[in-house]
N, CA, C and O atoms as CSV, one atom per row, in Angstrom:
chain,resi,resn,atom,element,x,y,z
A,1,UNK,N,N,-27.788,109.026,128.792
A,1,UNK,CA,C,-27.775,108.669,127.391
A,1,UNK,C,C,-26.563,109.323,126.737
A,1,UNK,O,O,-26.233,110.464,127.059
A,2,UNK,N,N,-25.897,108.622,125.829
A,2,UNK,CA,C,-24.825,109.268,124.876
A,2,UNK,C,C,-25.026,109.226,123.298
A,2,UNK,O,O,-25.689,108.425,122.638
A,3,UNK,N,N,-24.348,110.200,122.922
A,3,UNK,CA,C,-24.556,110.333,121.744
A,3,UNK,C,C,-23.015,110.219,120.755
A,3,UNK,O,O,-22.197,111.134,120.854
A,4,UNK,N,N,-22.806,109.311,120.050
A,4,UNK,CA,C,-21.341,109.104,119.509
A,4,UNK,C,C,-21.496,109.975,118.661
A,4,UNK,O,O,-22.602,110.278,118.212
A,5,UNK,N,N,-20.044,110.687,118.200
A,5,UNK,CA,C,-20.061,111.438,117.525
A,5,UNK,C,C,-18.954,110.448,116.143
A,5,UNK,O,O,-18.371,109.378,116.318
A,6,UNK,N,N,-19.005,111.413,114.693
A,6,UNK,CA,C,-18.530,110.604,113.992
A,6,UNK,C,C,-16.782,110.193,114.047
A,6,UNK,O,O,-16.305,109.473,113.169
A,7,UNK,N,N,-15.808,110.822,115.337
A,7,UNK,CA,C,-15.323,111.171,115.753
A,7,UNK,C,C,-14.566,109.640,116.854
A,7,UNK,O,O,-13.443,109.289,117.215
A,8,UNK,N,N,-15.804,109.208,117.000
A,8,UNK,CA,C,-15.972,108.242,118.292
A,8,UNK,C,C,-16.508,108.901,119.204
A,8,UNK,O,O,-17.665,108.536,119.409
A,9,UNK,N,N,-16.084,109.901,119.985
A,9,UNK,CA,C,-16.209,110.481,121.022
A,9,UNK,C,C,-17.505,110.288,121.169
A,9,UNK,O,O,-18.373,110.399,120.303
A,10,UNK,N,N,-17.678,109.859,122.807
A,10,UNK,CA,C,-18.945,109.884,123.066
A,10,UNK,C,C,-19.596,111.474,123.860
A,10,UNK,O,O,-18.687,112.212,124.238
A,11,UNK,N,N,-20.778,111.905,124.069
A,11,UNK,CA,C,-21.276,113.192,124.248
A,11,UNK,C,C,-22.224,112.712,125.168
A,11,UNK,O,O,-23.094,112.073,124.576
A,12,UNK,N,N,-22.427,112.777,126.577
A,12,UNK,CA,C,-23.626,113.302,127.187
A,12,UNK,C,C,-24.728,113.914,126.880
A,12,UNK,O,O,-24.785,115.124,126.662
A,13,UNK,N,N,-25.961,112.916,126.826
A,13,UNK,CA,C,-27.021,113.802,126.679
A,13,UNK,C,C,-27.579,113.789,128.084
A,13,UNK,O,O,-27.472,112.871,128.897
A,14,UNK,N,N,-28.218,114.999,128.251
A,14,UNK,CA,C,-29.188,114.858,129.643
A,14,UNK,C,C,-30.526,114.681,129.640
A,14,UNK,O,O,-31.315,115.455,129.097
A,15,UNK,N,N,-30.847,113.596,130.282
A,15,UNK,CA,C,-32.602,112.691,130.792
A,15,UNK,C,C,-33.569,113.967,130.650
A,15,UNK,O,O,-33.294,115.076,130.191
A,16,UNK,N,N,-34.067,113.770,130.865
A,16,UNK,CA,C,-35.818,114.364,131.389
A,16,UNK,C,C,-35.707,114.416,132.476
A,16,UNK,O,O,-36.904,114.286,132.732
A,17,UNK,N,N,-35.157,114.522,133.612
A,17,UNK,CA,C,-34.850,114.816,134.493
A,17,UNK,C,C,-33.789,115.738,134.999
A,17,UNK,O,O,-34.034,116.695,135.734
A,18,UNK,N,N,-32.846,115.475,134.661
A,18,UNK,CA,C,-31.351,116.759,134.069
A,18,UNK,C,C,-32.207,117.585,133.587
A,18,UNK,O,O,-32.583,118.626,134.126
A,19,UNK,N,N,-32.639,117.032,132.272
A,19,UNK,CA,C,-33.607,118.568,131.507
A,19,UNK,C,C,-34.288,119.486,132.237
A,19,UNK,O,O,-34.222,120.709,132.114
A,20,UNK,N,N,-35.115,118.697,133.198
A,20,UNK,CA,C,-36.215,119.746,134.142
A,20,UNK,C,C,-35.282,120.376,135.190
A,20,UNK,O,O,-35.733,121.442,135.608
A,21,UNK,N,N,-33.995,119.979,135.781
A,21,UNK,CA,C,-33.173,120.938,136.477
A,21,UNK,C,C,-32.300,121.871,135.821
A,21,UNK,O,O,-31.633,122.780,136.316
A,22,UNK,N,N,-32.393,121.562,134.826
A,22,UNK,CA,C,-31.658,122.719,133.861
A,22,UNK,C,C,-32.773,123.880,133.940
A,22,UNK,O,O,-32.796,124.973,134.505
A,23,UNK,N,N,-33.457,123.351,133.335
A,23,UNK,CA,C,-34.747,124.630,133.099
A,23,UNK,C,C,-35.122,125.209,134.135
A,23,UNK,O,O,-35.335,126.422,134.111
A,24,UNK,N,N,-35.346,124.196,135.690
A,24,UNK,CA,C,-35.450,125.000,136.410
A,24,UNK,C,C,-34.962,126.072,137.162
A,24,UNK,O,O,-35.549,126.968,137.769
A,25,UNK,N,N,-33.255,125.698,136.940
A,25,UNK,CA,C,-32.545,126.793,136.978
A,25,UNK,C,C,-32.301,127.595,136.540
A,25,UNK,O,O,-31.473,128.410,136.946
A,26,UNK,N,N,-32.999,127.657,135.456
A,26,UNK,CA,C,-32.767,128.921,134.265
A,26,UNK,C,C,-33.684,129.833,134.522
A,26,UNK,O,O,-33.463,131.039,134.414
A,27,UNK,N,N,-35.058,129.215,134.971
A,27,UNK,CA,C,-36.278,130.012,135.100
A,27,UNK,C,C,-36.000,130.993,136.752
A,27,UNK,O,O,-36.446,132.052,137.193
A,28,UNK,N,N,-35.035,129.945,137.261
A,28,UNK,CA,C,-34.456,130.714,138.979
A,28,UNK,C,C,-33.627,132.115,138.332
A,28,UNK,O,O,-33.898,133.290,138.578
A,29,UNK,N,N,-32.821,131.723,137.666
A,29,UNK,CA,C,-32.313,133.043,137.625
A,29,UNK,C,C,-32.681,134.333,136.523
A,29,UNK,O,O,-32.942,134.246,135.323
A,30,UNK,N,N,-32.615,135.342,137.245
A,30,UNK,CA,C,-33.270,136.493,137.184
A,30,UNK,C,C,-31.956,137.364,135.724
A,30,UNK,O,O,-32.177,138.396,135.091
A,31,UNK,N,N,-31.112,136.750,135.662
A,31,UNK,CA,C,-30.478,137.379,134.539
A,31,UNK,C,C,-30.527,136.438,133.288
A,31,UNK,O,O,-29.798,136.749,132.346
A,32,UNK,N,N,-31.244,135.411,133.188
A,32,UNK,CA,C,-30.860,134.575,132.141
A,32,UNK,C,C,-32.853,134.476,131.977
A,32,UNK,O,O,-33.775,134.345,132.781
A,33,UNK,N,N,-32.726,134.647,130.293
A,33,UNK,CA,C,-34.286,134.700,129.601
A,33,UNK,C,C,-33.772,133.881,128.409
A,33,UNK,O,O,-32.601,133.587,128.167
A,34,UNK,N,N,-34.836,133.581,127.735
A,34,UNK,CA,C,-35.255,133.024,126.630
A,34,UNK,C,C,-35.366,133.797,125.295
A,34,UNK,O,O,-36.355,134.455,124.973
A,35,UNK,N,N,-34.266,133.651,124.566
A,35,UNK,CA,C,-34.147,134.687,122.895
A,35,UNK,C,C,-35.815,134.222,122.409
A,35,UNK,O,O,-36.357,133.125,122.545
A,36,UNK,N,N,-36.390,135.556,121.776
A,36,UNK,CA,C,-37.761,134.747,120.916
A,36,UNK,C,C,-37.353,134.526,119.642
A,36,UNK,O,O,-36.257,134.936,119.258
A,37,UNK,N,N,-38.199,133.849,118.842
A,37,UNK,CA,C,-37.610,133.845,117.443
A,37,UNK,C,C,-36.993,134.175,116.959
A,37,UNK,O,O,-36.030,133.484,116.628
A,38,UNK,N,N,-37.148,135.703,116.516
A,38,UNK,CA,C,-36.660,136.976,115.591
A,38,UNK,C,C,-35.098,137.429,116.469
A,38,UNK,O,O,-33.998,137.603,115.944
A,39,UNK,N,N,-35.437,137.529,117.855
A,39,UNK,CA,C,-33.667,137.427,118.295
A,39,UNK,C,C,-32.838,136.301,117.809
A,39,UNK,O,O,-31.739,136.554,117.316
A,40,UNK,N,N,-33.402,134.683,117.931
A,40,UNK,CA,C,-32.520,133.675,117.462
A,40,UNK,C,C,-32.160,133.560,116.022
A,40,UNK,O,O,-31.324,132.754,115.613
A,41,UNK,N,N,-32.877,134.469,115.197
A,41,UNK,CA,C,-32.997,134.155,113.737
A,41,UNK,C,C,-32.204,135.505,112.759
A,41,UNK,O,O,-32.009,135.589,111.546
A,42,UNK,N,N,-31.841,136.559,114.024
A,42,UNK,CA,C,-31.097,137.715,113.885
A,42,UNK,C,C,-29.082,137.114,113.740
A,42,UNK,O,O,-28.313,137.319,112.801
A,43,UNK,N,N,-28.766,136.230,115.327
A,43,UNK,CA,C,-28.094,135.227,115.631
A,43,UNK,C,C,-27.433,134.786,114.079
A,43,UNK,O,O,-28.004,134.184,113.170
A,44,UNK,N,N,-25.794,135.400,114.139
A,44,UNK,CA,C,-25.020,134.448,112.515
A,44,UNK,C,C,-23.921,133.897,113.728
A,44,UNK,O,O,-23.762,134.374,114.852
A,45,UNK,N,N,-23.251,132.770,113.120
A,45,UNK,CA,C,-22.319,132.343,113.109
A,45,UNK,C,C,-20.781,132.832,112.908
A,45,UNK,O,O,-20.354,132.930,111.757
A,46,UNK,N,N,-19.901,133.157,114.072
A,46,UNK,CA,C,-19.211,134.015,113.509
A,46,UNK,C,C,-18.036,132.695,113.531
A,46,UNK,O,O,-18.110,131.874,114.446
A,47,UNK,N,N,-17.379,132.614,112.879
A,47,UNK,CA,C,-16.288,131.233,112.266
A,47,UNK,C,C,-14.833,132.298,112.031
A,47,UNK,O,O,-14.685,133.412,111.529
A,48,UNK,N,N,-13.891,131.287,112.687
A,48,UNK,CA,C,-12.327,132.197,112.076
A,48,UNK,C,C,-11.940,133.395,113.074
A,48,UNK,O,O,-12.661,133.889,113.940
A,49,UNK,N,N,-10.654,133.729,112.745
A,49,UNK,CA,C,-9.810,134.819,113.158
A,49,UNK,C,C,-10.827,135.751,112.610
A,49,UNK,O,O,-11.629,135.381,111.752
A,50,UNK,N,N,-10.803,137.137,113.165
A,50,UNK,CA,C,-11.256,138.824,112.910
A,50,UNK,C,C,-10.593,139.103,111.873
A,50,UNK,O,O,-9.379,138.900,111.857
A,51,UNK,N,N,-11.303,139.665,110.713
A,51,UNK,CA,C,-10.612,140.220,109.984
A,51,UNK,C,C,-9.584,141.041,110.114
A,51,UNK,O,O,-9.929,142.087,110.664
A,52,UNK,N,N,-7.955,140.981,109.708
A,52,UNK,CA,C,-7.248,142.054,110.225
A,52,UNK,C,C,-6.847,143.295,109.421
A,52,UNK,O,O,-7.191,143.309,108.239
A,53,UNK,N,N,-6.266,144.183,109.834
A,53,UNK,CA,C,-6.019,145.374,109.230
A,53,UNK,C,C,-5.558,145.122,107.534
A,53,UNK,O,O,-5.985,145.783,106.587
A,54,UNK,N,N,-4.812,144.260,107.481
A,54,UNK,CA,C,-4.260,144.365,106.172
A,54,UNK,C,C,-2.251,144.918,106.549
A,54,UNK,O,O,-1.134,144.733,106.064
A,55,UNK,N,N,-2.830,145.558,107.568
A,55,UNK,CA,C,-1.227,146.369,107.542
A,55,UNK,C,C,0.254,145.856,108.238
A,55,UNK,O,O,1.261,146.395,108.696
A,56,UNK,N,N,-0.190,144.668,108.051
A,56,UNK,CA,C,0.873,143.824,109.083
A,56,UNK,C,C,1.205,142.704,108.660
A,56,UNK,O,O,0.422,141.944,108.090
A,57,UNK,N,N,2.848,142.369,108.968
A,57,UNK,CA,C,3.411,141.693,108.403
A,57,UNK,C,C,3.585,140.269,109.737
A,57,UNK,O,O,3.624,140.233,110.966
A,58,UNK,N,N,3.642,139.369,108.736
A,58,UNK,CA,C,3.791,137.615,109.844
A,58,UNK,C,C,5.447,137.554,109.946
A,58,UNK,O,O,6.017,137.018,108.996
A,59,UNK,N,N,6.140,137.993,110.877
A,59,UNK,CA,C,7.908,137.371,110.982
A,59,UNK,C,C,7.941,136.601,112.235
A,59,UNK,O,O,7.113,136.500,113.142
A,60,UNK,N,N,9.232,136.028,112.039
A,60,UNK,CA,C,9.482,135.041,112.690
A,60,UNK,C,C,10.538,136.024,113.592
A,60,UNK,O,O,11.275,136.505,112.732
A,61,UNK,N,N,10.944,136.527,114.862
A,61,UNK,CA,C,11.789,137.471,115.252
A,61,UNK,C,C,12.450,136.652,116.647
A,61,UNK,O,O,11.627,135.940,117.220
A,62,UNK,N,N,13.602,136.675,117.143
A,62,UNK,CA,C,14.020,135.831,117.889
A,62,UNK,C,C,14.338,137.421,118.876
A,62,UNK,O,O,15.037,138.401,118.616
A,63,UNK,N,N,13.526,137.105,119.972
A,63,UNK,CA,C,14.185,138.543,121.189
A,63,UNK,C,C,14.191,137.401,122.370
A,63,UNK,O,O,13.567,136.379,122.655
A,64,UNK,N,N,15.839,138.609,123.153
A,64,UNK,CA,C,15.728,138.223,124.182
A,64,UNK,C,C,14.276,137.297,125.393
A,64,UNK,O,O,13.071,137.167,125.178
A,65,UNK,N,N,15.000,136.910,126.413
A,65,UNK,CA,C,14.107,136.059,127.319
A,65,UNK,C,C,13.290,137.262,127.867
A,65,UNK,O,O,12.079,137.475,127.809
A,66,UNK,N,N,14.203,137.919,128.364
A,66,UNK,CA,C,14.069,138.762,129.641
A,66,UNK,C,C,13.112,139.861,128.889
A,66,UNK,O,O,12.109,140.186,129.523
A,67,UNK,N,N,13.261,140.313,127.936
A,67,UNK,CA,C,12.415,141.472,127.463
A,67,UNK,C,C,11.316,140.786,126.907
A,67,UNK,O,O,10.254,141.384,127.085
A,68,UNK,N,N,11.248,139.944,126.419
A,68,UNK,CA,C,9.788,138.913,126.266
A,68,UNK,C,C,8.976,139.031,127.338
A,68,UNK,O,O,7.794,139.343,127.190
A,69,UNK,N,N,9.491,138.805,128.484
A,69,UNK,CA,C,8.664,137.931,129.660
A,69,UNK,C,C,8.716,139.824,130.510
A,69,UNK,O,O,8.585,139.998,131.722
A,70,UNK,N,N,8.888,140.736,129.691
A,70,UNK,CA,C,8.622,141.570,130.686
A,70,UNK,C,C,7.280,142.354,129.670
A,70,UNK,O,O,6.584,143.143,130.309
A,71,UNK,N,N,6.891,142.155,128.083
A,71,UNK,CA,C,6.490,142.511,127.787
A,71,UNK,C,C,4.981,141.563,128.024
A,71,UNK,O,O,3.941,142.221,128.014
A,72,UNK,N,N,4.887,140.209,128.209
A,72,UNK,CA,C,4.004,139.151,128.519
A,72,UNK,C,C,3.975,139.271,130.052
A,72,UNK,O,O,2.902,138.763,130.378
A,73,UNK,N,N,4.495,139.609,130.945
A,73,UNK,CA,C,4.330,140.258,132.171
A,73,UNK,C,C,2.836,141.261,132.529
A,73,UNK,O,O,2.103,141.253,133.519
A,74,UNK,N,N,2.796,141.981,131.409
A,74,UNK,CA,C,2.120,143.051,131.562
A,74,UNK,C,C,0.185,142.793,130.942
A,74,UNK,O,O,-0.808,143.514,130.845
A,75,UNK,N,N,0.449,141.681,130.729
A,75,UNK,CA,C,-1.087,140.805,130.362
A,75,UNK,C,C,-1.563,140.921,128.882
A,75,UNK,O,O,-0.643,141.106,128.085
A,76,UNK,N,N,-2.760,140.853,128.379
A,76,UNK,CA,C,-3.099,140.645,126.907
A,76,UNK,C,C,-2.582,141.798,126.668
A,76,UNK,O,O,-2.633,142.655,127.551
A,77,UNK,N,N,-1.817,142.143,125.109
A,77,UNK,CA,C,-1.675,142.948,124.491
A,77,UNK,C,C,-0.069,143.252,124.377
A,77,UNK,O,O,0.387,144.388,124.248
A,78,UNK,N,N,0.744,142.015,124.445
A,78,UNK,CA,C,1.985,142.577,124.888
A,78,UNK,C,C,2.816,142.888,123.707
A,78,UNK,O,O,3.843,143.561,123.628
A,79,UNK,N,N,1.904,142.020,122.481
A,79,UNK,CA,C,2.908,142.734,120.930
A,79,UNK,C,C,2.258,143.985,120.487
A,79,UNK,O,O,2.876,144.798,119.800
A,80,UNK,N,N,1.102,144.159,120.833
A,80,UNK,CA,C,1.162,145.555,120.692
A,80,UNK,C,C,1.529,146.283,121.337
A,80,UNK,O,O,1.261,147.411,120.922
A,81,UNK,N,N,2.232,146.267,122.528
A,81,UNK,CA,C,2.919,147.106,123.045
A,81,UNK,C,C,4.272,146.612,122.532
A,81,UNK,O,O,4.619,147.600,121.884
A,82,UNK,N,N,5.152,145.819,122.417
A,82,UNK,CA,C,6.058,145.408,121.237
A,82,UNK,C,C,6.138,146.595,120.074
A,82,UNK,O,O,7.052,147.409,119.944
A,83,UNK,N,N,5.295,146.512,119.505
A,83,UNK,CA,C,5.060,147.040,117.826
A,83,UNK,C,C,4.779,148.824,118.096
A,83,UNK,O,O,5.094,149.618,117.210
A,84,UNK,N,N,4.141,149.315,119.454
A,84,UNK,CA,C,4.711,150.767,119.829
A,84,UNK,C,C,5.516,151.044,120.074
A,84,UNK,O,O,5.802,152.209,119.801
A,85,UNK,N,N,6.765,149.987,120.958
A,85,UNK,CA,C,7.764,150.292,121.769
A,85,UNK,C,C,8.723,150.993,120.235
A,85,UNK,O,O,9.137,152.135,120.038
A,86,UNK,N,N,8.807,149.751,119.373
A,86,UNK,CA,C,9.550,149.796,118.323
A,86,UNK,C,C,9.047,151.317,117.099
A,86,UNK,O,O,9.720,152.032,116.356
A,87,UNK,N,N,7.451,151.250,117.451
A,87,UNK,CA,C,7.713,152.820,116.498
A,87,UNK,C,C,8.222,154.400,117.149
A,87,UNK,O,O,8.413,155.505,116.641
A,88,UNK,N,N,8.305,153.922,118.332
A,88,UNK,CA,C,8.243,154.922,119.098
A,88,UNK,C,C,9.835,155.383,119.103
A,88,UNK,O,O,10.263,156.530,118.980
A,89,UNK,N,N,10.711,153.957,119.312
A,89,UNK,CA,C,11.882,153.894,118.681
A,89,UNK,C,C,12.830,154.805,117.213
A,89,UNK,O,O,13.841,155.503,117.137
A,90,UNK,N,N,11.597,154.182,116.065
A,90,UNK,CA,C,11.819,154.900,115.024
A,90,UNK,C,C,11.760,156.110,114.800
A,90,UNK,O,O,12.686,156.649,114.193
A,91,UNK,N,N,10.744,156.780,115.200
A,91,UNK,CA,C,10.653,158.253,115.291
A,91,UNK,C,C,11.925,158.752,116.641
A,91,UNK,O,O,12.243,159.927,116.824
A,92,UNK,N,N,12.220,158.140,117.062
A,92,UNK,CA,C,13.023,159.016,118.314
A,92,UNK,C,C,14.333,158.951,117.382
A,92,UNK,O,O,15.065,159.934,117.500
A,93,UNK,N,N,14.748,157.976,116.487
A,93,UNK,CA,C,15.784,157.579,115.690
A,93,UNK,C,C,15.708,158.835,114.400
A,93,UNK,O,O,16.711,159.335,113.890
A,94,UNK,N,N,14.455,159.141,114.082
A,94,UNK,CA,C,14.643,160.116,113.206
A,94,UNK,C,C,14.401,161.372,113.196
A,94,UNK,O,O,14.426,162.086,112.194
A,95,UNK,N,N,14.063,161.838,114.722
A,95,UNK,CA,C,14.371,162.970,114.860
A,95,UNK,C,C,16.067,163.149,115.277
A,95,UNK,O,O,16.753,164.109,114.925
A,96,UNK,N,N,16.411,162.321,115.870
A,96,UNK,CA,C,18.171,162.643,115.985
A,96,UNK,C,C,18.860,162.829,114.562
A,96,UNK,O,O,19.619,163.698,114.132
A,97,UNK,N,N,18.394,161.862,114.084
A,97,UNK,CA,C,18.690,161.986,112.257
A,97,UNK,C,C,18.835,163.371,111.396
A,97,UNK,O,O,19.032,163.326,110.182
């Protein structure tokens, strides 16, 4: 069965049959339970980006290839390591100062 969305897109629903292998696999495994009420009704909606600090500015900054791809090299977190490299910079700049 499908379900159109207002979209067009059509959506899979699953039979009474799908349904009972869903469930029965749910009831197979030993890490997956059923929220009761008061857990599902605890449950908000979280919508949007994380609120952020406040302390940071949006630029547009054009850097090298090579120092990009060595800072994205190093996996999630590579402008914040960016945004230390550079304070770490500043203070080394003003103690010579």
């Amino acid at each position: 069965m499908y379900l159109k969305t207002k979209s067009g897109r059509k959506v899979h629903l699953p039979g009474p049959a799908e349904n009972a292998a869903i469930n029965a696999g749910i009831a197979a495994d030993p890490d997956a339970r059923e929220l009761s009420d008061a857990e599902m009704a605890a449950l908000k909606p979280v919508r949007g980006r994380p609120v952020g600090s406040g302390k940071k500015s949006l630029v547009s900054l054009r850097i090298d290839t090579d120092i990009l791809d060595h800072f994205k090299s190093q996996g999630m977190g590579w402008q914040t390591r960016i945004n230390a490299t550079l304070r770490a910079s500043i203070k080394k700049i003003r103690r010579v100062a």
